[in-house]
N, C-alpha and C positions, 0 to 999 in steps of 0.2 A: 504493500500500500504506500502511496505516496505521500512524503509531509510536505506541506506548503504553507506558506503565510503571507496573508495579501500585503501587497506593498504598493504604496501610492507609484503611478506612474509621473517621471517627470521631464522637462521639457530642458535641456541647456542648450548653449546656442555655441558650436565652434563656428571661432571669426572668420567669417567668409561674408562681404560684402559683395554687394554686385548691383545692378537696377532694380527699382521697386518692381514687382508682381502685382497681381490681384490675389493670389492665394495666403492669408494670415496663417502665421508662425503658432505652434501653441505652444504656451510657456508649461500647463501644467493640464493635467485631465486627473480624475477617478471617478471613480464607478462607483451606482448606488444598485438596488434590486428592482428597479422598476423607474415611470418615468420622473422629470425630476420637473416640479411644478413652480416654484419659486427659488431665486436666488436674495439674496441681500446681500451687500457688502456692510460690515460693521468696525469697530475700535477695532485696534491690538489689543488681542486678547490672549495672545502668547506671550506677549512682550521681547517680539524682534522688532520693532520699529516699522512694521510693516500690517496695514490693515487684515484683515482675516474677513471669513463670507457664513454666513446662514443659509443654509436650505433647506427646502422640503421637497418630497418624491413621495410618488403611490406604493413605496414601499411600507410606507408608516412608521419614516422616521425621519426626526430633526437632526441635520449636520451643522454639525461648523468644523471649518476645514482652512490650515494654514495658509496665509494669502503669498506667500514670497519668501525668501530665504531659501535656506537649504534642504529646508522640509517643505518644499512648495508643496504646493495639494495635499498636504497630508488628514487625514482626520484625526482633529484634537478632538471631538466628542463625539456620541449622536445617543440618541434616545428614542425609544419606540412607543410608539401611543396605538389608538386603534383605530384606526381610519387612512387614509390618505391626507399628506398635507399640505391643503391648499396654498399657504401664502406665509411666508415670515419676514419679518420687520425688528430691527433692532430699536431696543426700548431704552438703550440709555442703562446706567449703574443702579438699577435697584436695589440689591441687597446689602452695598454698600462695602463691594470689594475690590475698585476701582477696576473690575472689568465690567465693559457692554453685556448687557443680559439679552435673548431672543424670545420676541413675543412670535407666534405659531396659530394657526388658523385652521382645523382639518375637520374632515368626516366623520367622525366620530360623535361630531355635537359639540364639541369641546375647545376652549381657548384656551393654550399653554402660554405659561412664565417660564424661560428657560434660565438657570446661571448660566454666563457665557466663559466662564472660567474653566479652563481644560482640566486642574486638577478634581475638581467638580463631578468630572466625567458626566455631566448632562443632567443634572439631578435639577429637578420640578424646583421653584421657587413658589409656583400657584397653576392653578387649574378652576376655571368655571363652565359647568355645563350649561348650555342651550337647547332647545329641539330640534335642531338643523344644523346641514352645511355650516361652518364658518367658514365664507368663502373670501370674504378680504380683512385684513389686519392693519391697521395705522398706528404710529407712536403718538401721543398728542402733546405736550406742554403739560408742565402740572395746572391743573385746574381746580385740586382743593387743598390748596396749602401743604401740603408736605415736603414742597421741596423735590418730587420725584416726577419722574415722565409717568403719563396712562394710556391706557391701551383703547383704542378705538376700533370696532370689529362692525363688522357687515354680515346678515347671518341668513341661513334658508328657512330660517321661523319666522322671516319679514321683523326683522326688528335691527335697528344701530343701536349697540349698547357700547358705555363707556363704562370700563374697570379702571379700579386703581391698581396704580403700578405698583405700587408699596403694600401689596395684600401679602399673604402670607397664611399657604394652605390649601384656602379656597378664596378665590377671587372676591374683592368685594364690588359690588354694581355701586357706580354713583349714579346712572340716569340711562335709561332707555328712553327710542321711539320708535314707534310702530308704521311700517307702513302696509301696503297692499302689494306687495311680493318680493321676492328675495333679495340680498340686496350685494351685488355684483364689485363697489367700488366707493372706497371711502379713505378721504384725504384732508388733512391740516388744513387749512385755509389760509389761516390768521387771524385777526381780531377784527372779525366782520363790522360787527358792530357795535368797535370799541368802548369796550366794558371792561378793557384790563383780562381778559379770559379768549384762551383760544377759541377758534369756531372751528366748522369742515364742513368737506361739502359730499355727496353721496350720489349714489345712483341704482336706481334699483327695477325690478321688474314688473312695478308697477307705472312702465314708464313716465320717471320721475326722475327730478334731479333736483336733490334737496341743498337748502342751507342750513345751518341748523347751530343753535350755540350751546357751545360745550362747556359753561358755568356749570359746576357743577351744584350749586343750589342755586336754579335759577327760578322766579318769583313770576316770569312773564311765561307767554307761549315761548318754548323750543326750535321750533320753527320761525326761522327768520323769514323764507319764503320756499316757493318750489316753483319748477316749471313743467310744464307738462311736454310730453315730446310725444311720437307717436307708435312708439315700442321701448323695447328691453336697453335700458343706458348700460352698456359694457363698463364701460371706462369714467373718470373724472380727473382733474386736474388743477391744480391754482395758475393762473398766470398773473404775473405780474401786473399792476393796473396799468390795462391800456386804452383805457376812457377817461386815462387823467383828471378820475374824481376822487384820487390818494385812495383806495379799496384795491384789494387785490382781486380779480374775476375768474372766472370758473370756464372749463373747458371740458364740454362733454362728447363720448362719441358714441355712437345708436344703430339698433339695431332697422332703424331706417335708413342707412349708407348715408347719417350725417354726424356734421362737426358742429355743435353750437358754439357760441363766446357768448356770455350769459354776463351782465352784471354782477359784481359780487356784493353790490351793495343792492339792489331790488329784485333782481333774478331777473328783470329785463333783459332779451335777450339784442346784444349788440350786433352779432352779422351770423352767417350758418355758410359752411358748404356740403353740398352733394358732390358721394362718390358713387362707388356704381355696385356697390354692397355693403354689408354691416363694417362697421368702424368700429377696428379690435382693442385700440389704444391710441392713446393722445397725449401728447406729453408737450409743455414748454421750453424751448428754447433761447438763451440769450441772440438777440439781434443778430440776422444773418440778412436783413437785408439792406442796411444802412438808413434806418426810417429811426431808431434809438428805441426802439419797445418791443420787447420780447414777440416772438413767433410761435407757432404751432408747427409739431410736427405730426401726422398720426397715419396707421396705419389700416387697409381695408384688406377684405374680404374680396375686396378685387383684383388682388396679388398686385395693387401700387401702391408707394410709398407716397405721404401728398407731406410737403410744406406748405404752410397758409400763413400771409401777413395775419397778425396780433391783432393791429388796427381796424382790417376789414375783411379778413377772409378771405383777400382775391390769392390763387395759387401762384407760389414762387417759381416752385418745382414741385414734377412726381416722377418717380422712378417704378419701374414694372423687374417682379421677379415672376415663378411660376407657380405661389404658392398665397395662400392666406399670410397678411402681415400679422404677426399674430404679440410681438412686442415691440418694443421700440422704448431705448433712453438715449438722452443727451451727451457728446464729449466735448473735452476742451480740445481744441487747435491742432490735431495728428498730421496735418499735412501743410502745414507753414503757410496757410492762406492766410492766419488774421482772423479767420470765423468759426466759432464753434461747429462742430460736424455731430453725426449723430451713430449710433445701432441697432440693427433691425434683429431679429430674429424669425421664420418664415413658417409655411406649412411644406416648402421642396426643403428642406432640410437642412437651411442655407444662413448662418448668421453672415453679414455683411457690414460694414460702416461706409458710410456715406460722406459726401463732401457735403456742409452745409451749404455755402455758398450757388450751388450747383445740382447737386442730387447724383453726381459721377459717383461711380460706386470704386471706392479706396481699395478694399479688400474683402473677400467672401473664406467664407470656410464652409466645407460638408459637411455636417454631422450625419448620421445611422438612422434622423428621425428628426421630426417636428421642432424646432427652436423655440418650447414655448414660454421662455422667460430670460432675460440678459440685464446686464447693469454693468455701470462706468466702474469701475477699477480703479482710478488713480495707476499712480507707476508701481507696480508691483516686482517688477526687475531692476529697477535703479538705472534705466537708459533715458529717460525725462521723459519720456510720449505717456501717455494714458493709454492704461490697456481695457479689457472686456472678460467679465465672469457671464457664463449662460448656461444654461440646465436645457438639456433635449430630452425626446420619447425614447432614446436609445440607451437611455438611465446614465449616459455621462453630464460631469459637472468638466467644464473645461474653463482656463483661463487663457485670453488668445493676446497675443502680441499687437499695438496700437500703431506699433511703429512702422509707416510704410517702406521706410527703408532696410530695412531685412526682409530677406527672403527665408525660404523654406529647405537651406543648406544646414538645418542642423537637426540634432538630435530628436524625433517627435515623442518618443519614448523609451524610458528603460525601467526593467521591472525584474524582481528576484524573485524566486522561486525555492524551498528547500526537498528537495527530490529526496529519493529514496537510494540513488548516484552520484549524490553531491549538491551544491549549491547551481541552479541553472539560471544564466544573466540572459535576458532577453531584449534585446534595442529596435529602433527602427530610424530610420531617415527617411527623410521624404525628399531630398536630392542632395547628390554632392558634388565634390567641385575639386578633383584633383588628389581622392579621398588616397589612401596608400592603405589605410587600414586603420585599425585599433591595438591598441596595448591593454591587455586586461591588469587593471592592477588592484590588489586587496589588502587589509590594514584590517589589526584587530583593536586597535585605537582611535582610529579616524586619524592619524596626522603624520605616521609611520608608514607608505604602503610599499608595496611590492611585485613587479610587475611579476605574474604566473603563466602570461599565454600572450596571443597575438592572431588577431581576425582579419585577414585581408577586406580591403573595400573594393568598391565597386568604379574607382578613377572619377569621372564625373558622368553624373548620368542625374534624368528628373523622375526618374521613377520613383514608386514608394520602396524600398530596401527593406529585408524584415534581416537578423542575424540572430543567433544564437550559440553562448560557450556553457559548458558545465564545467564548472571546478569540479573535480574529481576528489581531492585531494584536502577539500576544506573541511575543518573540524567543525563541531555541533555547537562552537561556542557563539553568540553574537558577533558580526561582523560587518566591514564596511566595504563598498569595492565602489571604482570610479574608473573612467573610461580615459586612455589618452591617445587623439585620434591624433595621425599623424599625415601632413599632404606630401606628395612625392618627392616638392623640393626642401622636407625635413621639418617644417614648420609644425607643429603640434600645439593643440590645446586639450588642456585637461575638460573634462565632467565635475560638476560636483559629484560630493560624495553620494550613496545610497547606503542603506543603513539594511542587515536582514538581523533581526534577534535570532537567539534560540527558543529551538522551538519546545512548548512543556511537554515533560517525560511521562507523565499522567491524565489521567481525565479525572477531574476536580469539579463535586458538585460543591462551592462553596454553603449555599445553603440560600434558605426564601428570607428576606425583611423586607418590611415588618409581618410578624405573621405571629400571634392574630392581626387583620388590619381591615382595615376600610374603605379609604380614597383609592388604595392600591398597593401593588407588591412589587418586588424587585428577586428575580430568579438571576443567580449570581454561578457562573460556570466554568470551565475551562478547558479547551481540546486537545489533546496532544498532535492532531494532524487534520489536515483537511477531510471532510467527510461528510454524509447525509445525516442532518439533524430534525429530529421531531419533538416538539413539546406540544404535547398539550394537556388539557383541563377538562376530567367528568368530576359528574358527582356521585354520592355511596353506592348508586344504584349502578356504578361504574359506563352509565354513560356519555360520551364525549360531549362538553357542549362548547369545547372552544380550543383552537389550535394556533398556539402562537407563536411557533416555528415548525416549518416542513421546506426544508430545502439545506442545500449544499451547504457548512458555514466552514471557513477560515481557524487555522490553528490558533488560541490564543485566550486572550479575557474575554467573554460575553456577559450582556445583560441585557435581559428580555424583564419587561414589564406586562403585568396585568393587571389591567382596572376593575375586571370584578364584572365586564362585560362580555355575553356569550357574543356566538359567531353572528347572531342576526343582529349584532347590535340591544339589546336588553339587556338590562342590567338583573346579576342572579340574584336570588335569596341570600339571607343571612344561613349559615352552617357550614358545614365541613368538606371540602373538595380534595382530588388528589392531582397534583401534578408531577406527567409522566415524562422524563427524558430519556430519548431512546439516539445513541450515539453507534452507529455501524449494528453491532451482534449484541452492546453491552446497554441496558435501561437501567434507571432508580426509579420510584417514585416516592414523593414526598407530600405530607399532610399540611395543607392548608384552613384555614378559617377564618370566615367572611364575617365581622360583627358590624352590623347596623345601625 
């Protein structure tokens, strides 16, 4: 049988310059179980000086993953809930340990508080259930004194409810309201109607696009205004005031193939365009077109990208791909024009960045599947361009290179493996340029290495290159290996390092906490090798009523969570249940108790 241990795939660049491409470089990818539905970008929360990302996937679990350094892509956390997670949002230092905490949105019913602290390992801060989807999540300004950011959520029980950030357990509600159907998209605003207290604005299935103020004891109606549109508002948006009545205004897009600009002080609406299908996203841009007031960017269902002046809606530009526009955020300045540019994400599989000024498309990359969420990065490799974090249907979380001037001459991944034959290093290139080969070299330090082998390359060529070496000879101990690729006229650049642990000698059921419990449990475990994993949950009657792992899992530390909810979503009685882990040929099962 084979041992293995997953290892973040990562992206390093040997220096090879040449003309810009259309094809973006990736700096870092990994892999989640399923697709990956929201990304965020949030603090340092490693503490390398380097931002770190949130995300959710329909695997039913929350990530956060190393944004840069030597541990690029790595996952410092995740945590499993029971639904799919729609949408995560970083909420700012709640618990008061000077790391960004992750507020989480999912199927389940339920709104998560994450600590965003890696040591942490992902552990709840709070939880409030709902009747529905939560299908969007905001951070808001504290709005009742404490000093803390709160969480603003959009939900399929038709309601906007605001929690506090500083709850602890179970969420506390400061204020709900109710509309007439789900509610799709809910965002900050500002201080609508200057009161000292943030607002936001909303959009939901009762085609509506709300204002609504987020005082949290507030004395008047909630609703500031609303407009009526004439279906399902996907998207929302603040722009900046550009009816120069000092208010900042709201930017909707519908499942009528329009874009409103709405007042943010009457809900008036200022100007509208038609596209030629639903409008998936809408996002603000700083001035691309030399008028001084923010623009619109948003995407359709028409597979075009549209720019629209701020002022009046007339089109700048739109650019055609062959797929549903399906995200879209703002960059700064990637290609030396002066204008802010932007990022799409697509339904052909396609993230791209755009020239603002223009709508020329900068660089594309293919993913496996759907682009259904992306976001601006800042520099995550220290070259000064802005880069792009994006989550596809093909369950990767990638981070792509902003820079148009690198091409796709370097390393697109390398990944360990611990075999049953040794340690096996696995690389790929997506072209090179004179390549002569690689030098395999390993350290059981990180700072001492030693070269063991040597991988011819492929001279120059723009193919994709896949390579593979086994160390034969490597010990069971933790270990570091790094690549030094060498060009024919002797010129070399190293890799960073990659890291593989050792892998554990046992299968280790640490044991369930808290048990007895209530909110929920924590099943705490350990694998000595890669293999098929089952957990799950009957009750006395020894029937199953819930499976919370059945698949392949990675050698190493696990933690699998249960809320105390079967597989149709219900929540079980109060009493005694058994949870069964079954690992290859070898099962336990352990006694649990549900007290209400």
């Amino acid at each position: 049988m084979q041992f293995a241990q997953k290892i973040v795939w990562i992206t390093m660049w040997f220096a090879a310059a040449a003309a810009a491409q259309n094809n973006a470089a990736v700096i870092w990818s990994t892999t989640t179980d399923w697709y990956v539905n929201s990304v965020q970008m949030t603090g340092d929360v490693s503490g390398n000086g380097i931002v770190d990302v949130f995300a959710g996937a329909s695997d039913n679990r929350i990530y956060c993953l190393e944004g840069g350094g030597k541990a690029a892509g790595a996952e410092l956390w995740s945590t499993t809930v029971s639904g799919d997670v729609w949408q995560v949002a970083s909420l700012g230092d709640i618990n008061g340990d000077g790391k960004a905490d992750c507020l989480a949105g999912a199927a389940d019913n339920t709104i998560y508080c994450i600590s965003g602290d890696p040591s942490k390992l992902g552990e709840w801060i709070w939880s409030y259930g709902v009747t529905g989807d939560v299908w969007t999540v905001a951070s808001l300004p504290d709005i009742n004194g404490d000093k803390k950011a709160d969480a603003l959520v959009g939900t399929g029980d038709n309601r906007i409810c605001c929690i506090s950030g500083a709850s602890l357990g179970v969420g506390v509600l400061l204020w709900q309201f109710n509309t007439q159907g789900d509610v799709w998209s809910v965002v900050y605003a500002g201080d609508i109607n200057k009161d000292g207290y943030a607002d936001c604005f909303a959009g939901a299935a009762d085609d509506r696009v709300y204002c609504l103020s987020a005082q949290a004891q507030s004395s008047v109606s909630r609703q500031l205004w609303s407009f009526s549109t004439s279906s399902d508002v996907w998207s929302v948006e603040k722009i900046s005031d550009v009816n120069a009545d000092g208010i900042n205004d709201c930017l909707a897009g519908t499942a009528a193939d329009r874009v409103h600009c709405l007042s943010g002080k009457t809900g008036q609406q200022l100007w509208s365009f038609a596209a030629g299908a639903d409008i998936q996203c809408v996002t603000a841009v700083d001035d691309i077109n030399g008028d001084g007031r923010q623009d619109c960017i948003a995407g359709s269902s028409d597979d075009h990208v549209y720019a629209l002046s701020g002022i009046d809606g007339k089109k700048i530009w739109d650019t055609a791909f062959h797929g549903d526009i399906w995200t879209v955020c703002t960059l700064l300045d990637i290609n030396g024009d002066l204008v802010p540019d932007a990022a799409v994400g697509t339904g052909d599989n396609t993230a791209a960045a755009l020239c603002g000024r223009s709508g020329e498309i900068i660089w594309t990359f293919k993913a496996g599947g759907d682009i259904k969420t992306i976001a601006a990065a800042g520099d995550l490799n220290g070259n000064g361009a802005e880069d792009v974090v994006c989550g596809s249907n093909d369950s990767y979380i990638r981070a792509l290179e902003g820079n148009t001037a690198l091409v796709s001459v370097e390393l697109v991944s390398l990944s360990l493996s611990r075999q049953s034959n040794g340690i096996c290093l696995t690389w790929q290139t997506a072209s090179e340029l004179n390549n002569l080969g690689f030098e395999i070299c390993r350290s059981s330090d990180g700072l001492y290495f030693e070269k063991i082998g040597f991988v011819p390359g492929h001279g120059t060529s723009s193919a994709l290159n896949r390579y593979t070496y086994i160390d034969k000879s490597a010990p069971s101990t933790a270990l570091y290996y790094r690549l030094n690729q060498i060009d024919t006229d002797g010129a070399s650049t190293l890799s960073d390092r990659v890291f593989i642990g050792a892998a554990p000698q046992n299968w280790i059921v640490a044991g369930i906490y808290p048990n007895p419990f209530n909110e929920g449990t924590w099943l705490h475990f350990s694998l000595p090798e890669h293999g098929h994993t089952q957990i799950t949950i009957t009750n006395l009657a020894g029937e199953k009523i819930a499976v919370l792992m059945d698949r392949d899992a990675d050698a190493g530390e696990h933690r699998i969570f249960w809320s105390g909810i079967d597989d149709q979503k219900n929540p079980v009685a109060s009493g005694l249940y058994f949870c069964r882990i079954q690992f290859e040929s070898q099962d336990i099962t352990l006694k649990l108790s549900l007290v209400k």
